[in-house]
VEXTI-664635 format. One record per residue (C-alpha): x, y, z; residue in one letter. Coordinates in pm, whole numbers, plus 50000, padded with zeros to 5 digits. Layout:
BEGIN
XYZa ...
This chain:
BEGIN
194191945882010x 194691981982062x 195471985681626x 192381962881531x 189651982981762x 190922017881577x 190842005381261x 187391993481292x 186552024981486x 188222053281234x 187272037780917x 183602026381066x 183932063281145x 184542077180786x 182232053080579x 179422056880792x 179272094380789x 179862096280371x 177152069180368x 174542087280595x 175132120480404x 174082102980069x 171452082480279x 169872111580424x 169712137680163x 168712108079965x 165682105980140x 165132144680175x 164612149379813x 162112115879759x 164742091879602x 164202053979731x 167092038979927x 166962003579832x 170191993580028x 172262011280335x 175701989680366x 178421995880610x 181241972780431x 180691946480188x 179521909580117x 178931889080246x 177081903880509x 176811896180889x 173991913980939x 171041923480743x 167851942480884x 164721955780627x 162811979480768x 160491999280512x 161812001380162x 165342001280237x 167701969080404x 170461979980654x 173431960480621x 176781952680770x 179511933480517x 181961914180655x 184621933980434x 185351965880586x 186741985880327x 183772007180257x 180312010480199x 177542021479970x 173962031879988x 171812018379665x 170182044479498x 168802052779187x 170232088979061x 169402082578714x 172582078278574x 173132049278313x 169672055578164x 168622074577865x 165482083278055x 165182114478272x 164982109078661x 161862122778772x 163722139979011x 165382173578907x 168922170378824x 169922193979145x 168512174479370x 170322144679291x 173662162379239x 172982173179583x 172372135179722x 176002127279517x 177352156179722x 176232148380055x 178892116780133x 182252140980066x 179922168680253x 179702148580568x 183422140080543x 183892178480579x 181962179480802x 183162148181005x 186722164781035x 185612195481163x 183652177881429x 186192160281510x 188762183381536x 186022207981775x 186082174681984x 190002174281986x 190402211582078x 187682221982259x 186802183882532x 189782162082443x 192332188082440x 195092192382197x 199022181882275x 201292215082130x 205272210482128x 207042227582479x 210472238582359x 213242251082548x 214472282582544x 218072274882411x 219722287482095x 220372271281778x 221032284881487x 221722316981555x 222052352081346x 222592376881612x 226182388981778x 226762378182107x 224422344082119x 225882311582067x 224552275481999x 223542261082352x 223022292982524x 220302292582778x 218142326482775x 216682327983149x 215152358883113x 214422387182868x 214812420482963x 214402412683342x 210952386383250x 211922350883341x 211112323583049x 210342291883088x 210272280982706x 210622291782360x 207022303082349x 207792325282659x 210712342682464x 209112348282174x 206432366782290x 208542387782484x 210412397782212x 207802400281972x 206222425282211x 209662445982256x 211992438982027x 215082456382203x 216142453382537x 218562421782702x 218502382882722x 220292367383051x 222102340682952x 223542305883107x 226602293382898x 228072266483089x 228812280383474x 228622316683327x 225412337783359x 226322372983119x 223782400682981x 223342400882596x 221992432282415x 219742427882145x 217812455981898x 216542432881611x 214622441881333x 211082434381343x 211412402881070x 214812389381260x 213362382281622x 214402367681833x 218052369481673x 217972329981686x 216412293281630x 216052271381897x 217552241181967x 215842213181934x 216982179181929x 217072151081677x 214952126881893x 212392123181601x 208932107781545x 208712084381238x 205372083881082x 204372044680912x 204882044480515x 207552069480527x 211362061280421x 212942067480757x 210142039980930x 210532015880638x 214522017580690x 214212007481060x 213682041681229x 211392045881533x 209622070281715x 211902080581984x 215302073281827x 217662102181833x 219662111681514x 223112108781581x 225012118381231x 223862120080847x 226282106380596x 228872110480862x 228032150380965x 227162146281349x 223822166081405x 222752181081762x 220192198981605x 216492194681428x 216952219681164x 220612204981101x 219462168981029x 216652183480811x 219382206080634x 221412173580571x 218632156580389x 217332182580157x 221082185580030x 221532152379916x 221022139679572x 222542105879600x 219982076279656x 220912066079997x 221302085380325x 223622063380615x 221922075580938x 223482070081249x 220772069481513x 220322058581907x 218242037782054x 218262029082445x 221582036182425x 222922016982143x 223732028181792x 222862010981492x 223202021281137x 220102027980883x 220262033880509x 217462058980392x 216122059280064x 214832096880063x 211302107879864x 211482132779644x 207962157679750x 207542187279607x 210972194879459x 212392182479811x 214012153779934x 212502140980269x 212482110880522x 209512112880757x 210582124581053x 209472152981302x 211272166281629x 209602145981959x 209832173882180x 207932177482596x 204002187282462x 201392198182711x 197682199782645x 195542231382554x 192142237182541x 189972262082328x 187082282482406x 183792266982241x 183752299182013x 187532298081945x 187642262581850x 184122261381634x 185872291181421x 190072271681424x 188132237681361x 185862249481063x 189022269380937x 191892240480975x 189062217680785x 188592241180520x 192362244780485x 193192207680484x 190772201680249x 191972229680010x 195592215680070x 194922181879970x 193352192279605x 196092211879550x 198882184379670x 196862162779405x 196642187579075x 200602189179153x 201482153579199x 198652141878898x 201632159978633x 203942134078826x 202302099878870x 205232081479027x 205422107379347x 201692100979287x 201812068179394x 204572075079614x 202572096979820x 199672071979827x 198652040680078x 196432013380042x 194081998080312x 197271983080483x 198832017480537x 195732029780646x 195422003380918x 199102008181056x 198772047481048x 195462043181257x 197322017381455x 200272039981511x 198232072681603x 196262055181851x 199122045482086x 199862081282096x 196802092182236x 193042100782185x 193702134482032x 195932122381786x 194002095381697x 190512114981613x 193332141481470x 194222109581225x 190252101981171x 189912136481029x 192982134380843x 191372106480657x 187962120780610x 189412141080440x 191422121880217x 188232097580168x 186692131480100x 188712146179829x 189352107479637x 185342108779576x 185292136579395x 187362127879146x 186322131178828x 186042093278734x 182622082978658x 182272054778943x 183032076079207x 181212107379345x 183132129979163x 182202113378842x 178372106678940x 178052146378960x 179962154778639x 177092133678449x 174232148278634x 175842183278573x 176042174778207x 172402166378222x 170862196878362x 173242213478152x 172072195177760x 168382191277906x 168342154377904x 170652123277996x 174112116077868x 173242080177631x 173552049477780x 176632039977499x 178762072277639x 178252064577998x 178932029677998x 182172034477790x 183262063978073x 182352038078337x 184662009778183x 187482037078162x 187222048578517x 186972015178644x 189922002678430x 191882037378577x 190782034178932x 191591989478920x 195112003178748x 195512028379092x 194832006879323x 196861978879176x 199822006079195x 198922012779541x 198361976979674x 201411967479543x 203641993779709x 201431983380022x 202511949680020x 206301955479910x 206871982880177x 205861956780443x 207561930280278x 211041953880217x 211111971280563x 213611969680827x 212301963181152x 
C-alpha cells in the first residue's frame, strides 16, 4: 500500500508541476489552454470551466496541457516567438524549481539523515596507526565520531591521537601534511544499501546485508569491497554476503559507468538528522539543484557516444515505481530527496532536442524568430515522425530492460 500511495504521490508530484508551469505562463502571455490533463485517457474526471477542461486520465504516466504554440503551421502565431518559447520552457522550469523546493523542505522542516561514522581506522598511511584502532581523543579533545576527528585535525594538524587497540590505550604522534589528514580512512563496514535496478539488487542483494568476501578476498572494510569491484574485468563477481546470520552466495554481473565497473551498493552506516537555517538551506537547496541538474546533462552528452551504458543507465515506468517504492520505506526525507531526483530527470529528458518533446518544441520556435517566419509544415512533420520513431525506439529499449530485470532477478 505504502509503494502504490508514493508512486501516485511523486509522479502526481512531477507532472503536475511541469504541467502548471506550461499552463500558467501559457496563460500569462494570452495563448488559449484548450486542455489541462493530469495522466491520460480515458479520463476519470473531467471539469470545463472557461475555455479550458481540467482533466484526470486514468493512465498515470504523464500529462499534457493543449496548447496552440504555432508549431506545425506555415502561418505565424500571433504571438511573438519569445513568448511561446517561454510557455515551452516553463514545464522543465518548474521541475527546477520543484527540486529545489523540495529539497528546502528536506533540509530546512523535514530534516536531512547524514552518515555517523566511527572514529576507527582503516586504511591507513601514517606510522604508528593500524586497521581497527580506536582514536578516543585528539590531542587531549575526546571524539565521538569521524566527523569529531576530522575537524580536530583539520584545525591542528600536529599534536597526538589516544588510541584503544584491543585492552591497550597508547599515545600516537602525528605531524601530517596539510593534504594527508588525518593520516587515515575510516573503517566502515560492508553492511551496504542496494538501490532497485542496480546489479547487486537484481542478483539478490538487500539493503542491510553485510559483504562478507569478493571472489574469495574476505572484506572488513567499505573501501576494500569497492576496491575489489573496480579491479575486476571478468563478467561475474561471486559475493559472499550475510543476512540474519546466514550466508548465501550471489553472482554479480558488474556495470561498466564511466570507465568503472560498479554494483550499486553504498555503506549503511548510524545517520542522525540535521537541520539548516532558512538562509543556509534556501542558498545549499538552490545550489545542490543547480548542480544536479548540470550533472545530469553532462552524464547524458557522455553516455549519448555510448548508447548501450545509455540504456543501461536508464529505467522505465516500472523502475520508477520500485525506486519510489523503495525510498519511501526509508523515510520522508529520502523520499521527497527521490521526488527531486526525478524532477530532475523528467526535467532534463524534455529538453531534448527531439521535436515532440520540450526540447524539440523550442528548437523550432528558436528557428522561427531566428528565419522571420515558420519552419514549413513538410520539414516539421518529417522531424516529428523521426523523433517519434527515436523516442518509440528508446522506450522500447527501456521497457524491455524494465521487464527482463524483473523477470531475471534473484529475489
Amino acid at each position: 500500500m505504502l509503494s502504490v500511495v508514493a508512486v501516485v504521490v511523486g509522479l502526481g508530484m512531477i507532472v503536475f508541476f511541469h504541467e502548471l508551469g506550461h499552463f500558467l505562463v501559457s496563460k500569462a502571455v494570452g495563448l488559449s489552454v484548450e486542455r489541462f490533463s493530469i495522466g491520460f485517457p480515458p479520463f476519470i474526471f473531467r471539469k470545463k470551466t472557461g475555455e479550458t477542461e481540467y482533466c484526470i486520465g486514468s493512465i498515470p504516466l504523464g500529462g499534457y496541457v493543449k496548447v496552440d504554440l504555432g508549431v506545425g503551421t506555415e502561418n505565424a502565431s500571433p504571438i511573438i516567438w519569445w513568448k511561446r518559447a517561454m510557455v515551452v520552457l516553463a514545464g522543465p522550469a518548474m521541475n527546477l524549481v520543484l527540486a529545489a523546493v523540495l529539497m528546502f523542505v528536506v533540509l530546512s522542516i523535514v530534516g536531512t539523515e547524514v552518515p555517523v561514522i566511527d572514529a576507527v581506522v582503516g586504511s591507513t598511511h601514517m606510522n604508528g596507526l593500524e586497521t581497527g584502532d580506536v582514536i578516543l581523543e585528539v590531542s587531549g579533545t575526546p571524539v565521538e565520531n569521524w566527523s569529531d576527528l576530522y575537524k580536530l585535525v583539520e584545525q591542528h594538524n600536529s599534536g597526538d591521537f589516544l588510541v584503544q587497540r584491543g585492552s591497550e590505550t597508547l599515545t600516537v604522534l602525528f605531524d601530517l601534511p596539510i593534504d594527508s589528514i588525518p593520516g587515515f580512512s575510516p573503517l566502515i563496514p560492508t553492511i551496504v544499501e542496494s538501490s532497485v535496478g542496480m546489479p547487486a539488487y537484481e542478483a539478490g542483494i538487500r539493503s542491510g546485508d553485510s559483504i562478507i568476501s569478493v571472489n574469495t578476498v574476505p572484506v572488513i572494510d567499505f573501501s576494500e569491497l569497492q576496491r575489489e569491484v573496480s579491479q575486476f574485468d571478468g563478467q561475474f563477481l561471486e559475493i559472499v554476503y550475510s543476512r540474519s546470520g546466514s550466508l548465501d552466495t550471489a553472482w554479480v554481473e558488474p556495470m561498466n559507468y564511466q570507465e568503472r565497473s560498479i554494483i550499486g551498493v553504498t555503506a549503511l552506516s548510524e545517520t542522525r538528522t540535521i537541520k539548516l537555517p532558512i538562509g543556509s538551506a534556501i542558498i545549499v537547496s538552490a545550489r545542490a539543484s543547480l548542480d544536479g541538474a548540470r550533472t545530469f546533462f553532462t552524464n547524458l552528452i557522455q553516455m549519448v557516444a555510448k548508447p548501450a551504458e545509455l540504456i543501461e543507465m536508464s529505467g522505465g515506468p516500472v523502475f520508477v515505481a520500485e525506486t519510489l517504492g523503495q525510498q519511501a520505506t526509508f523515510g520522508l526525507s529520502r523520499f521527497l530527496e527521490t521526488i527531486a531526483y526525478f524532477s530532475l530527470a523528467i526535467m532534463g529528458f524534455n529538453l531534448l532536442p527531439l521535436p515532440i518533446l520540450d526540447g524539440g518544441q523550442l528548437l523550432f520556435i528558436l528557428f522561427e524568430g531566428i528565419r522571420g517566419k515558420p519552419a514549413s509544415k513538410k520539414v516539421i512533420q518529417t522531424a516529428q515522425q523521426i523523433g517519434v520513431m527515436l523516442l518509440l525506439l528508446l522506450f522500447a529499449a527501456v521497457i524491455f530492460k524494465d521487464i527482463a530485470r524483473v523477470v531475471t532477478r534473484v529475489r
